[in-house]
DORODO-405715 format. One line per 8 residues: number of its first residue (from 0); their letters; for each residue x, y, z of C-alpha. Coordinates in pm, 1 decimal. Layout:
NUM) a) X/Y/Z | ... $
***
This chain:
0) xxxxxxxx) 10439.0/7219.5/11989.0 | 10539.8/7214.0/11620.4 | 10288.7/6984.5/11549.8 | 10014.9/7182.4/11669.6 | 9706.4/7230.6/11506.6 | 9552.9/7526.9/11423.1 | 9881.5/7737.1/11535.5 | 9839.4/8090.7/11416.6 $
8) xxxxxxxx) 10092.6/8345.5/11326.1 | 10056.4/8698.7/11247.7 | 10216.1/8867.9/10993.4 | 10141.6/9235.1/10758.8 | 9903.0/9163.6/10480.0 | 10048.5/9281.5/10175.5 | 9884.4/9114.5/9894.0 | 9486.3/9048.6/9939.5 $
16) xxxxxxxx) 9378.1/8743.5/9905.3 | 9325.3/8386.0/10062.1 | 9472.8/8094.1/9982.1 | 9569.7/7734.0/10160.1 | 9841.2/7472.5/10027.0 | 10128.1/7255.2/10131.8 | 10428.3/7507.1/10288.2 | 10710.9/7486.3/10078.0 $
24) xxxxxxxx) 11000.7/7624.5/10240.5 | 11281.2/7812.6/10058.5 | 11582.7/7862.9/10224.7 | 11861.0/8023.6/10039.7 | 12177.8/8031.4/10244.3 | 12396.8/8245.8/10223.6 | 12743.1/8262.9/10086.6 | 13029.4/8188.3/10282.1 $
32) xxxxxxxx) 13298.4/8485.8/10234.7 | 13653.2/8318.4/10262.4 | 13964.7/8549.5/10368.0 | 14237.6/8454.3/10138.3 | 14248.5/8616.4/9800.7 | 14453.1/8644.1/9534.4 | 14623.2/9000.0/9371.3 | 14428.1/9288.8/9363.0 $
40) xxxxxxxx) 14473.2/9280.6/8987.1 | 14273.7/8961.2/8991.7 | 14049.8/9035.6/9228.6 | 13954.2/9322.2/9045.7 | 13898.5/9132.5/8739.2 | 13653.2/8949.4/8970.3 | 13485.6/9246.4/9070.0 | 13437.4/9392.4/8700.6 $
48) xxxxxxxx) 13344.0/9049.6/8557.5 | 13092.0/8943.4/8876.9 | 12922.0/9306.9/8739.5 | 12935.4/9210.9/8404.8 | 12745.6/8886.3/8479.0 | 12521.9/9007.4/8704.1 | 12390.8/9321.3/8429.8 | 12340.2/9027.9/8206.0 $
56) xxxxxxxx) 12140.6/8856.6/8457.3 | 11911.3/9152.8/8561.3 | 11886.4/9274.5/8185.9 | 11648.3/8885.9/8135.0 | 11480.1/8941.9/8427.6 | 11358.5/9289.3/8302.6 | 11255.5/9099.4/8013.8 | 11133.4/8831.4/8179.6 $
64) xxxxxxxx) 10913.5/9077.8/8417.9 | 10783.6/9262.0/8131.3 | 10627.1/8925.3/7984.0 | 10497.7/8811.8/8364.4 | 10358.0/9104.9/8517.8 | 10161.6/9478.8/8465.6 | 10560.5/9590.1/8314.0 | 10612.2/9852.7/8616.4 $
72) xxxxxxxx) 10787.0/9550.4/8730.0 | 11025.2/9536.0/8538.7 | 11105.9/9900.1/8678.6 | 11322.4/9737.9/8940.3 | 11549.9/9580.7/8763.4 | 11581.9/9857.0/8575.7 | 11708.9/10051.1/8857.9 | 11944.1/9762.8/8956.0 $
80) xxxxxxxx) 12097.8/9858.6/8602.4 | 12127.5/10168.9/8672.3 | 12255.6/10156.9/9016.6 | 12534.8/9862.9/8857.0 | 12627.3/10152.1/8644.6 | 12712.5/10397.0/8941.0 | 13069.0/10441.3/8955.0 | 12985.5/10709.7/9239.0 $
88) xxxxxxxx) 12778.8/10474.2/9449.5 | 12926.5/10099.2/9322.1 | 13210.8/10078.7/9108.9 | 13523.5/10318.5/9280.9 | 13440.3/10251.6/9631.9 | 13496.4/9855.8/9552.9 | 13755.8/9910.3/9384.2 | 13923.2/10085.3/9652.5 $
96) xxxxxxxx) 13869.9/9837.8/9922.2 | 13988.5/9586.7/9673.6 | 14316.9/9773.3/9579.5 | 14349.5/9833.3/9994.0 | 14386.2/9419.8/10024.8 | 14078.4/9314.4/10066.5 | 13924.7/9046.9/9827.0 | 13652.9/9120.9/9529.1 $
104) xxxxxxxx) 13371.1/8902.9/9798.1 | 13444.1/9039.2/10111.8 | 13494.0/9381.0/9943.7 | 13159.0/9330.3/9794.6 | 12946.4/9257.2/10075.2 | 13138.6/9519.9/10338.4 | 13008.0/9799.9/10101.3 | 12686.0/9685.9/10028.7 $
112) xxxxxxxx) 12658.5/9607.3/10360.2 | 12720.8/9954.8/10481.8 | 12504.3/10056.4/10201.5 | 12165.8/9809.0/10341.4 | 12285.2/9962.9/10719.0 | 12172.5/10324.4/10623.7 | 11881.6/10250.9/10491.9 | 11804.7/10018.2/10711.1 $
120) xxxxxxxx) 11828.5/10256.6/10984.5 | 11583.8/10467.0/10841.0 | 11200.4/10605.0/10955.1 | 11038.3/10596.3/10624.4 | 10955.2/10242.3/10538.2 | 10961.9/10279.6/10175.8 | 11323.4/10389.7/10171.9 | 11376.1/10153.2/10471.0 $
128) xxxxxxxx) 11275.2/9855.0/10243.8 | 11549.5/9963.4/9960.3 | 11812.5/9812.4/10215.9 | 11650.7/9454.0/10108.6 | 11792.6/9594.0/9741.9 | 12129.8/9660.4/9834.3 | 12170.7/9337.3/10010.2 | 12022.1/9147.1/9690.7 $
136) xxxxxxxx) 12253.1/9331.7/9482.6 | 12572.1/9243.4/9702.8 | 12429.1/8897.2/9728.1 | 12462.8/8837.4/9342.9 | 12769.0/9005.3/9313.0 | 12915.3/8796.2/9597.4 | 12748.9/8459.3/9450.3 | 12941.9/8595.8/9066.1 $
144) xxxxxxxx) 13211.1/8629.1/9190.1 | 13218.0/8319.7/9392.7 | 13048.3/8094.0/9121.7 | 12735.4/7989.2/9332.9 | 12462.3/7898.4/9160.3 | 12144.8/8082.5/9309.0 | 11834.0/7843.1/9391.1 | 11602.2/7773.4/9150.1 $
152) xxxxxxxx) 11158.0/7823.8/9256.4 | 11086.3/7805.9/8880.8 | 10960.0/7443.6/8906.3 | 10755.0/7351.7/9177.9 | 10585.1/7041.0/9107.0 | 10276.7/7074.1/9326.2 | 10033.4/7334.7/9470.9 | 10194.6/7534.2/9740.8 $
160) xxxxxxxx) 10258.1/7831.8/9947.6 | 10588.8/7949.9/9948.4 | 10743.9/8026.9/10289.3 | 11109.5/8232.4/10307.5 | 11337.1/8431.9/10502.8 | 11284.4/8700.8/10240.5 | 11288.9/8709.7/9926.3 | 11457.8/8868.8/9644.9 $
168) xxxxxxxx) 11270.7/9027.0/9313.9 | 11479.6/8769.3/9079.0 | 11330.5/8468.3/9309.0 | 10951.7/8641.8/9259.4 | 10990.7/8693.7/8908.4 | 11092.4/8323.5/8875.5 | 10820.1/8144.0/9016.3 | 10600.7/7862.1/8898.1 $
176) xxxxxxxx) 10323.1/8079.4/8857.4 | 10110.7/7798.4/8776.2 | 10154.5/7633.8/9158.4 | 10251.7/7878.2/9393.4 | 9906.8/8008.2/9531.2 | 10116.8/8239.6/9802.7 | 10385.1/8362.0/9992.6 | 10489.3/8410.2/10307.9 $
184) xxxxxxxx) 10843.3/8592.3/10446.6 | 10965.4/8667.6/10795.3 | 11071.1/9031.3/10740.4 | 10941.9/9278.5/10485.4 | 10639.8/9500.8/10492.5 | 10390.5/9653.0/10291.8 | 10587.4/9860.7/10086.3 | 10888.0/9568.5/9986.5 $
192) xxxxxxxx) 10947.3/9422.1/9690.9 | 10775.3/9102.5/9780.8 | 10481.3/9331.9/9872.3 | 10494.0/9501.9/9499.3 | 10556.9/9184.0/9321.9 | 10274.6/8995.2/9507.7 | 10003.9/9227.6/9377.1 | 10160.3/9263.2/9061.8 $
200) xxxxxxxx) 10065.3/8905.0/9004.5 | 9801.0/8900.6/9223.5 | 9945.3/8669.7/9470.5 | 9792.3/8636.5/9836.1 | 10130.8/8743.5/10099.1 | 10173.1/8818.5/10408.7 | 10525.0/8965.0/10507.3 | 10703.6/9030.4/10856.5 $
208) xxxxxxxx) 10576.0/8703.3/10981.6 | 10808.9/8659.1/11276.4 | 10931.7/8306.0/11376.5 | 10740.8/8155.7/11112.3 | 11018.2/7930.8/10967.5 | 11104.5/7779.4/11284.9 | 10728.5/7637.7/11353.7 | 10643.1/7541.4/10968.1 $
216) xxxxxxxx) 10799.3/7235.7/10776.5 | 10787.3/7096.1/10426.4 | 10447.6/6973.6/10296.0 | 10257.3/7123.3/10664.9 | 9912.6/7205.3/10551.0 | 9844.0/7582.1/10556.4 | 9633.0/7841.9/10495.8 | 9725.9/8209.7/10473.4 $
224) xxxxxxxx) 9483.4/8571.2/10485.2 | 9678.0/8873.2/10246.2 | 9447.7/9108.0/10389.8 | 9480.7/9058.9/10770.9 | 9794.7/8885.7/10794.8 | 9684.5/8597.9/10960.2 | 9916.9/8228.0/10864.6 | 9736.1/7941.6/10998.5 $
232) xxxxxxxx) 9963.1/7597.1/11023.9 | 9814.6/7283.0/10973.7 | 9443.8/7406.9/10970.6 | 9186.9/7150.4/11116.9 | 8817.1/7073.2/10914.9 | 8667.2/7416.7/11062.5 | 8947.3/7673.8/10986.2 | 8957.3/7523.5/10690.7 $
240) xxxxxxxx) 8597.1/7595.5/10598.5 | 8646.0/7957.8/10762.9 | 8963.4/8015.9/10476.3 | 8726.0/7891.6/10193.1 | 8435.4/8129.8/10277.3 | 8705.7/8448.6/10293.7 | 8856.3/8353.2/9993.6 | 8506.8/8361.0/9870.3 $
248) xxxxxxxx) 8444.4/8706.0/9992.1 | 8759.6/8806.5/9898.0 | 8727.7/8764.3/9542.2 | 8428.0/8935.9/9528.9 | 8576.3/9240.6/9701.4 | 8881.0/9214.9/9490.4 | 8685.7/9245.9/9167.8 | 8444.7/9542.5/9366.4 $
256) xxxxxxxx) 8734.3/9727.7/9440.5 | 8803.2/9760.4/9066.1 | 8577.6/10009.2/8976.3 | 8698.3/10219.7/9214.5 | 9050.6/10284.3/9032.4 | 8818.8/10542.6/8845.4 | 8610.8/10665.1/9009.0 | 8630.3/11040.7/9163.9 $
264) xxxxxxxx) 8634.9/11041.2/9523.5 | 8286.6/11191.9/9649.6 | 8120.3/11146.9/9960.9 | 7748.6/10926.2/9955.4 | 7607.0/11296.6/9976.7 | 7831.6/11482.5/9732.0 | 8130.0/11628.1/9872.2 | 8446.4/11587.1/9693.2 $
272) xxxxxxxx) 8753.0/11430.0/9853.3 | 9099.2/11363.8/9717.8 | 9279.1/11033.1/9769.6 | 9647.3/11074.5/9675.7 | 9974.5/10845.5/9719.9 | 10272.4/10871.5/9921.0 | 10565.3/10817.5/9700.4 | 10920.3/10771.6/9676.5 $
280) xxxxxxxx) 11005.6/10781.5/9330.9 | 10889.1/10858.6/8994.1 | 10833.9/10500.0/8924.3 | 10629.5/10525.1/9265.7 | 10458.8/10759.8/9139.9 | 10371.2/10568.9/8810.9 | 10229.6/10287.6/9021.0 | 10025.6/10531.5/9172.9 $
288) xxxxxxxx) 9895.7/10675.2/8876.5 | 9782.4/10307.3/8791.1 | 9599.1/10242.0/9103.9 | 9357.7/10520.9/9057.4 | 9563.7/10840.4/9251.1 | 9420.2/11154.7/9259.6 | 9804.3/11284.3/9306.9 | 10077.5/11232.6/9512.3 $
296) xxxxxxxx) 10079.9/11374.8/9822.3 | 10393.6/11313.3/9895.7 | 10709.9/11220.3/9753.2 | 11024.5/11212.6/9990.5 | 11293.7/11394.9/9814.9 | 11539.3/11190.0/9992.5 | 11540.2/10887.9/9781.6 | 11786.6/11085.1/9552.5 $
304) xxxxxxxx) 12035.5/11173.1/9843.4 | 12028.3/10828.1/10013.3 | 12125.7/10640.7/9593.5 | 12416.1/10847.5/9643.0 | 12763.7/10881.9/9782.7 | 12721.7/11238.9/9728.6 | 12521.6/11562.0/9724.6 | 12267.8/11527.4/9380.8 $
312) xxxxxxxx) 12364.1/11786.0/9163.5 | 12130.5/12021.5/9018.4 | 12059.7/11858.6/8665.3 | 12022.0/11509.4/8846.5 | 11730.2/11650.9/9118.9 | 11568.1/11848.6/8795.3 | 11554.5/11545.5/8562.3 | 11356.6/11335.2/8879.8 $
320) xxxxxxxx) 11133.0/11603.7/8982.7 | 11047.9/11620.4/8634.0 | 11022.2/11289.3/8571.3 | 10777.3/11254.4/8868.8 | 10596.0/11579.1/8769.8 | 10509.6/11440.8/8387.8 | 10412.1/11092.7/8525.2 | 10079.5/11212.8/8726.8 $
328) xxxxxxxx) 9977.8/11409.7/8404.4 | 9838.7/11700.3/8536.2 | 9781.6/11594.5/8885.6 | 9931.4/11760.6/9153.2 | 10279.9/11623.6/9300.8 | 10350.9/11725.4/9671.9 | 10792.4/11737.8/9666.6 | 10913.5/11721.2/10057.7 $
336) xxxxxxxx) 11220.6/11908.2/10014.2 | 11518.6/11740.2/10196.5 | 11438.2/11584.2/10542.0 | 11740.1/11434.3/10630.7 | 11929.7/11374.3/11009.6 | 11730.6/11180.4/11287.4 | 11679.5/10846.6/11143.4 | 11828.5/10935.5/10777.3 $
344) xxxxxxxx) 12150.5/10948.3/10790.3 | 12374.6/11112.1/10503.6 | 12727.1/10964.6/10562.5 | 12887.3/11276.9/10368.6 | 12699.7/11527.0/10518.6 | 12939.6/11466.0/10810.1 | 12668.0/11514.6/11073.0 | 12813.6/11538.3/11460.7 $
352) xxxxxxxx) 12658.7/11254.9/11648.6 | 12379.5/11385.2/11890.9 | 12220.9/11280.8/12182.0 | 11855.0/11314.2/12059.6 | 11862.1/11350.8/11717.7 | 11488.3/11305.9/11662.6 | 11503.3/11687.3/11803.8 | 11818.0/11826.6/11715.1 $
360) xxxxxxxx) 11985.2/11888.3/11342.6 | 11738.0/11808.0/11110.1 | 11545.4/11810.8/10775.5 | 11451.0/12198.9/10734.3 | 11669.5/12303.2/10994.8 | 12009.7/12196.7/10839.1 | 11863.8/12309.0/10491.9 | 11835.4/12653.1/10644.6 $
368) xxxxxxxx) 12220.5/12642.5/10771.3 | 12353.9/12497.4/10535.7 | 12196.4/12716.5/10232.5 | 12397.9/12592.6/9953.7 | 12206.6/12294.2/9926.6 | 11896.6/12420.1/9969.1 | 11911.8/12626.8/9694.7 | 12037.5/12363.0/9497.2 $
376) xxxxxxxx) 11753.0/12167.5/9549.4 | 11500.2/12452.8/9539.5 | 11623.7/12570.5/9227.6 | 11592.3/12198.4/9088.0 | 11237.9/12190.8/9205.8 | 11157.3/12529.2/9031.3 | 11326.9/12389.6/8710.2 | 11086.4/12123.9/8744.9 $
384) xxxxxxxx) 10781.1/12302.0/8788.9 | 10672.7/12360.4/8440.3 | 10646.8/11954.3/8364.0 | 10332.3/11977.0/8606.8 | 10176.4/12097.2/8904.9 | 10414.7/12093.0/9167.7 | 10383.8/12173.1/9575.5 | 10686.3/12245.0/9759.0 $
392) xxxxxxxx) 10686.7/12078.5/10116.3 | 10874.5/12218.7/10421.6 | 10949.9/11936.5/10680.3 | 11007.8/11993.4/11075.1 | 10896.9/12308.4/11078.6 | 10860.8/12495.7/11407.6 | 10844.3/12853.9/11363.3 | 10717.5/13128.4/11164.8 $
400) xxxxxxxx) 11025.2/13253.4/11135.0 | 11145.6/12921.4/11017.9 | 10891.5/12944.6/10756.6 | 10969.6/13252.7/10635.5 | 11306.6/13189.0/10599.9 | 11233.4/12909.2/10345.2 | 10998.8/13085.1/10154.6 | 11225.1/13332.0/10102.7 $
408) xxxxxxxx) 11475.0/13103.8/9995.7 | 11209.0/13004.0/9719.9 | 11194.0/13341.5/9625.6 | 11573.7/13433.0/9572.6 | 11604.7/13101.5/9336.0 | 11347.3/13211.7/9120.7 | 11483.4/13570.9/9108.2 | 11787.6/13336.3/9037.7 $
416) xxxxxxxx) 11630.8/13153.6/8712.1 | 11458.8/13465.4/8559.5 | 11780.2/13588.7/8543.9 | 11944.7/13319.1/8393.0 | 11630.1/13301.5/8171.3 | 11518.4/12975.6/8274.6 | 11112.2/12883.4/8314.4 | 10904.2/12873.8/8610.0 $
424) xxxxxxxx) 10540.5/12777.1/8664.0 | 10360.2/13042.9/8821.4 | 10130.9/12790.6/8989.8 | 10380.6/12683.2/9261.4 | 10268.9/12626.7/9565.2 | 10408.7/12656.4/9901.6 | 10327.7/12448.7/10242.1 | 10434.0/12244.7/10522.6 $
432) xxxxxxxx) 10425.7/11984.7/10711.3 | 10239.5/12015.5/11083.1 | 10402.1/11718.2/11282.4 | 10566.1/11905.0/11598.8 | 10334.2/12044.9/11826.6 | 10454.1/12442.3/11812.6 | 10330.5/12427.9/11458.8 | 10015.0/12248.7/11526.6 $
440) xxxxxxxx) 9896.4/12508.8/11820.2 | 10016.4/12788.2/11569.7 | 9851.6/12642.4/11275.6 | 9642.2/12960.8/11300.3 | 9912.1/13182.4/11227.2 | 10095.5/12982.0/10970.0 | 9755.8/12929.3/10763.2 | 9766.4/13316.6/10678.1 $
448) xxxxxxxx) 10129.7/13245.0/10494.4 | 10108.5/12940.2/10375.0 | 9912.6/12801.7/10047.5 | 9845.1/12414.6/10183.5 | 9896.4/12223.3/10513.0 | 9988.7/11865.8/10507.9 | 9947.2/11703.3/10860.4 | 10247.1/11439.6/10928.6 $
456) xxxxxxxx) 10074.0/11209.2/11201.6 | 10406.9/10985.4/11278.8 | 10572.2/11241.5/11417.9 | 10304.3/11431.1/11544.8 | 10190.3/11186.1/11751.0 | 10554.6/11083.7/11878.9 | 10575.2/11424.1/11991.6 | 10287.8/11506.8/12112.0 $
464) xxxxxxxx) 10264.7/11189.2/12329.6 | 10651.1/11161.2/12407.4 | 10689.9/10797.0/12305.5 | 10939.2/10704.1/12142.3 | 10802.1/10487.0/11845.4 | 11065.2/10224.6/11797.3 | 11059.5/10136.5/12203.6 | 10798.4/9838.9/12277.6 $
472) xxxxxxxx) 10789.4/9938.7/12622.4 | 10546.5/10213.4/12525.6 | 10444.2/10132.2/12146.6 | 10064.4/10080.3/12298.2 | 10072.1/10473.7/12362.9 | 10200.1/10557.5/12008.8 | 9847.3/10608.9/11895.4 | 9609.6/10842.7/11704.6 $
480) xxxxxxxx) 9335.7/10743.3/11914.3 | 9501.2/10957.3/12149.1 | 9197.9/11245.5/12247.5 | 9514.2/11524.2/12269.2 | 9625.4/11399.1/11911.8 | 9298.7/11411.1/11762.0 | 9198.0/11751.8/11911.8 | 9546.8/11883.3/11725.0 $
488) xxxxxxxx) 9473.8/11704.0/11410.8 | 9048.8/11882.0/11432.8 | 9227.2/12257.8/11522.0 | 9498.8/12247.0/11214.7 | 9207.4/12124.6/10994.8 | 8978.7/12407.6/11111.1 | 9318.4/12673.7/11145.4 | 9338.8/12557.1/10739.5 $
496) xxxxxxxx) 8987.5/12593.3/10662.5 | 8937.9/12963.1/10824.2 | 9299.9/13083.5/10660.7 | 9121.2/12951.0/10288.6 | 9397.7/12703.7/10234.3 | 9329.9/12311.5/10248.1 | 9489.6/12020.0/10456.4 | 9635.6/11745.0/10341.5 $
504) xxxxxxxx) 9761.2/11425.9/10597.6 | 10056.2/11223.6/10476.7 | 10123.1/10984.3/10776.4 | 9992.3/10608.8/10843.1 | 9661.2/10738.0/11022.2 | 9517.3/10873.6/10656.1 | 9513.6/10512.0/10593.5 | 9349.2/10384.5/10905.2 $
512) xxxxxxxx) 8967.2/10250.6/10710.2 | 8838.5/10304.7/11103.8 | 8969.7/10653.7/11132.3 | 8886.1/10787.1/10787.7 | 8529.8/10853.2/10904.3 | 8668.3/11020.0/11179.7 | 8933.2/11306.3/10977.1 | 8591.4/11317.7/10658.9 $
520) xxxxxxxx) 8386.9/11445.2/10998.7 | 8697.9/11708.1/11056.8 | 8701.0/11838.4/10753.7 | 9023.6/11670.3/10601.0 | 9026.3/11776.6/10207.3 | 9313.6/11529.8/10137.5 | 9390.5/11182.6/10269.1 | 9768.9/11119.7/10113.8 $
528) xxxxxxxx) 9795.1/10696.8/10140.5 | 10013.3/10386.9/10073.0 | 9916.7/10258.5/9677.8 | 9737.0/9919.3/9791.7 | 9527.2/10183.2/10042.9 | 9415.1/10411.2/9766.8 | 9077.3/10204.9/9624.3 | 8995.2/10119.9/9968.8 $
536) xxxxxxxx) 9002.2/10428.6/10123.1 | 8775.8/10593.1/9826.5 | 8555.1/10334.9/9834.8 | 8476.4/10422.7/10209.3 | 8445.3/10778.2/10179.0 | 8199.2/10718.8/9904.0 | 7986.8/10526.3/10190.2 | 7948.6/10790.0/10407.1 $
544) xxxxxxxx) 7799.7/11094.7/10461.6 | 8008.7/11394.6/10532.0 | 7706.5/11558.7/10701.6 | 7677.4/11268.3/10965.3 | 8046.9/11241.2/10996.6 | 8100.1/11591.5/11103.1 | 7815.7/11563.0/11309.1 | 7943.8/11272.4/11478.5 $
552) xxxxxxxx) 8345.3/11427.2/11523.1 | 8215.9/11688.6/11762.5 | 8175.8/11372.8/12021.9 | 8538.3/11299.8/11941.2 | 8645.6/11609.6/12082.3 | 8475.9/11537.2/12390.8 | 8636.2/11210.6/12441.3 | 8881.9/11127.7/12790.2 $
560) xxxxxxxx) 9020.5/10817.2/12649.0 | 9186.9/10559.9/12361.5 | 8886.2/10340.6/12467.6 | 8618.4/10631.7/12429.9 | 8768.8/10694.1/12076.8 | 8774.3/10374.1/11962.2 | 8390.0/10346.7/12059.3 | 8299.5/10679.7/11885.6 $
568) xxxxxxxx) 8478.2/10548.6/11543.7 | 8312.8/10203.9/11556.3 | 7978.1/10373.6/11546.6 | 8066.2/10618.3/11273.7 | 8168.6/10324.0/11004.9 | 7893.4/10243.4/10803.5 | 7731.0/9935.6/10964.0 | 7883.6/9636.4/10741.1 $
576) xxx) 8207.7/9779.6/10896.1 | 8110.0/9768.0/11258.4 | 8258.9/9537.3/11483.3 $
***
């Protein structure tokens, strides 16, 4: 079977682009942690000069990055500087499990370990893919310390497509760029570092490729698709021929796709859209200035608490609002104030352990109990306002009363900074997210109180269906295409509309190219998307026609099934689309 021809494998696209090769397969083992050690005083000397090496290390590859790529590359070693600077997150708690008997390695990769676990753990993807950082960090350490050389991709000899595990920014950075035409990883998705670093150098990759490895060997013939995913192994005459036509067409879309970084984001007959990012940082938000945002929809507050083995003081949660606020110049930035619990798990926030946890102590709800750091954070956010246009975000909300009780909360910690004399932008506006069903029947009522909506369609449509998202026994009924999820999405839209406020959505269907048509037709004013999604999602909208979009939604209401749905949105892409 590992011969076969024409075997195909499916992986996420993450870098457009075609390309076929030889498969050249990088395997990087990984250290073997032994158990003996010597004093803790040496061990610790280790520790301190495995981080002194490894600073040294990530300091080229910043340079290195600057010289290879856009420079927003170089952004992540940057922050691998910064986070080998921590003594909060890096240094002490080493040091302790060093000083407790264990040696510099093992005490090494136990905490960054830990540190990979919680985020790993994690809903979000974006911050879900930071646990690939941790581990790359505790890998160099562990390799410093240990005096392993790290392999070396900087030579390849020949044309090829690189196939890995995964693989680290440093290995990216390092590549023949001359003869690697692609990549290819089992794990990782659209939002890792392989992802970014791919279309930084505009590299065809598909990630999450599942069993991959075990099928492909050294020098295979191959041929992979960055836009659909598809890895073909040891492609006959015909495939081949297939792969050279898409590459073709994909260079030609590629360079159409350019103007639209520009453009403004109006329908074929005039109506004006926005297009904005979801983001998870300021230098998230930076890359989404360069690909053409409109704003950011969305930027998850909680990539400051998870960097941390504590609470984010005040000054720290000001400085990165900030920084996020000056970086869209002007445009708006949508701040989701803390959602932690469920899936994100703050080790010091001591949660107790609960049974369902998806509904029980979370985001807004512990921000309301526990009020000290709400205001902490509010009171950052209000600090922050005046570097731009800023939208505060409730999360998991479920109540008018709920609501209420946050907004006041906004309003005591600006009482608080006028009388401390501190600035705040008058402009600030207040919303929330609609992604548990009470809200989304009530969206009526909340639209008279509250200045935007933003619809959050993961959730939503876990609990509207009941599914469970990460269970594979029912992941076919975790869908959008549901008719009772798209007849909440159409009645928050129109709630919005009639209260005067608009409606954002910041979950994965904003991004679906065959649903767009579908939430234009409903009235959507703001589709909040992954970076790579931005161009192509303007570039749609300015192929249709609102008119015949709405016009064409109503029969979406009317639809019994997935299958009805799916048949409705077919015939409302514009006909080069159809299937």
């Amino acid at each position: 079977m590992s011969n076969m021809v024409n075997r195909v494998f499916r992986g996420v696209g993450a870098s457009s682009g075609v390309a076929a090769a030889e498969a050249f397969i990088y395997d990087k083992e990984p250290p073997v942690i032994p158990e003996s050690c010597g004093s803790a005083e040496e061990e610790l000397e280790r520790f301190k000069a495995a981080v002194a090496s490894a600073k040294s290390f990530y300091s080229g590859m910043t340079d290195k990055a600057k010289a290879r790529t856009d420079g927003k590359t170089a952004e992540i070693f940057e922050a691998y500087l910064e986070f080998l600077d921590d003594d909060d997150s890096v240094i002490e708690p080493v040091c302790e499990l060093i000083a407790s008997g264990s040696g510099a390695a093992k005490a090494v990769h136990e905490h960054f370990e830990m540190l990979a676990g919680m985020m790993s753990a994690l809903e979000d993807e974006t911050l879900r893919e930071r646990a690939a950082d941790f581990r790359e960090l505790g890998d160099r350490l562990v390799r410093e310390i240990l005096g392993i050389k790290a392999k070396d991709i900087s030579s390849v000899e020949r044309d090829v497509i690189l196939f890995a595990h995964d693989l680290a920014p440093a290995d990216t950075v390092n590549m023949d760029a001359e003869h690697i035409k692609g990549i290819v990883t089992e794990i990782g998705g659209c939002t890792s570092h392989t992802a970014i670093l791919a279309n930084a150098m505009s590299l065809p990759a598909v990630v999450g490729c599942a069993g991959v490895l075990s099928a492909v060997k050294d020098g295979d013939g191959t041929a992979i698709d960055g836009e659909t995913g598809e890895v073909v192994l040891r492609p006959d005459e015909a495939a081949m021929k297939r792969f050279d036509e898409k590459k073709a067409l994909s260079e030609q879309d590629g360079k159409a796709l350019e103007m639209y970084r520009s453009r403004p984001t109006l329908t074929a007959d005039g109506h004006a859209r926005t297009v904005s990012a979801n983001a998870a940082s300021a230098s998230a938000c930076a890359e989404a200035l360069a690909a053409g945002c409109d704003g950011v929809g969305l930027l998850r507050s909680e990539f400051l608490y998870m960097e941390s083995n504590g609470l984010p003081d005040e000054a720290r949660q000001c400085a990165a609002y900030g920084e996020a606020l000056e970086v869209l110049k002007g445009r708006h930035v949508t701040i989701r104030t803390l959602d932690a619990g469920g899936d994100k798990e703050l080790k010091y926030l001591d949660l107790p352990p609960e049974q369902n946890p998806f509904m029980g102590y979370r985001a807004i709800r512990i921000c309301l109990d526990r009020r000290e750091l709400f205001m902490t954070q509010l009171r950052a956010l209000l600090k922050a306002s005046v570097k731009g246009e800023l939208h505060i975000m409730f999360p998991m909300v479920s109540s008018l009363e709920e609501f209420r009780e946050a907004k006041a909360a906004v309003q005591e910690a600006r009482r608080q900074l006028a009388d401390e004399g501190e600035a705040v932008a008058d402009n600030v506006k207040v919303g929330l997210m609609i992604e548990i069903p009470a809200a989304a029947v009530m969206a009526d009522v909340f639209a008279k109180e509250a200045d935007f909506f933003s619809i959050g369609t993961n959730d939503l449509m876990q609990y509207t269906t009941a599914v469970d998202r990460g269970n594979e026994r029912v992941q076919k009924l975790y869908t959008h295409y549901n008719p009772g999820v798209i007849r909440l999405i159409a009645w928050v839209i129109r709630s919005a509309h009639e209260g005067g406020i608009p409606c954002c959505m910041c979950g994965e269907a904003a991004g679906d190219l065959a649903f767009v048509p579908a939430l234009l037709g409903m009235g959507l004013d703001e589709f909040s998307v992954s970076v790579p999604k931005i161009t192509r999602v303007r570039r749609l909208i300015s192929e249709l026609s609102y008119e015949e979009c709405s016009a064409k939604a109503e029969l979406l209401l009317k639809a019994e099934t997935a299958a009805q749905v799916k048949n409705i949105l077919n015939g409302m892409q514009p006909e080069k689309y159809r299937k």
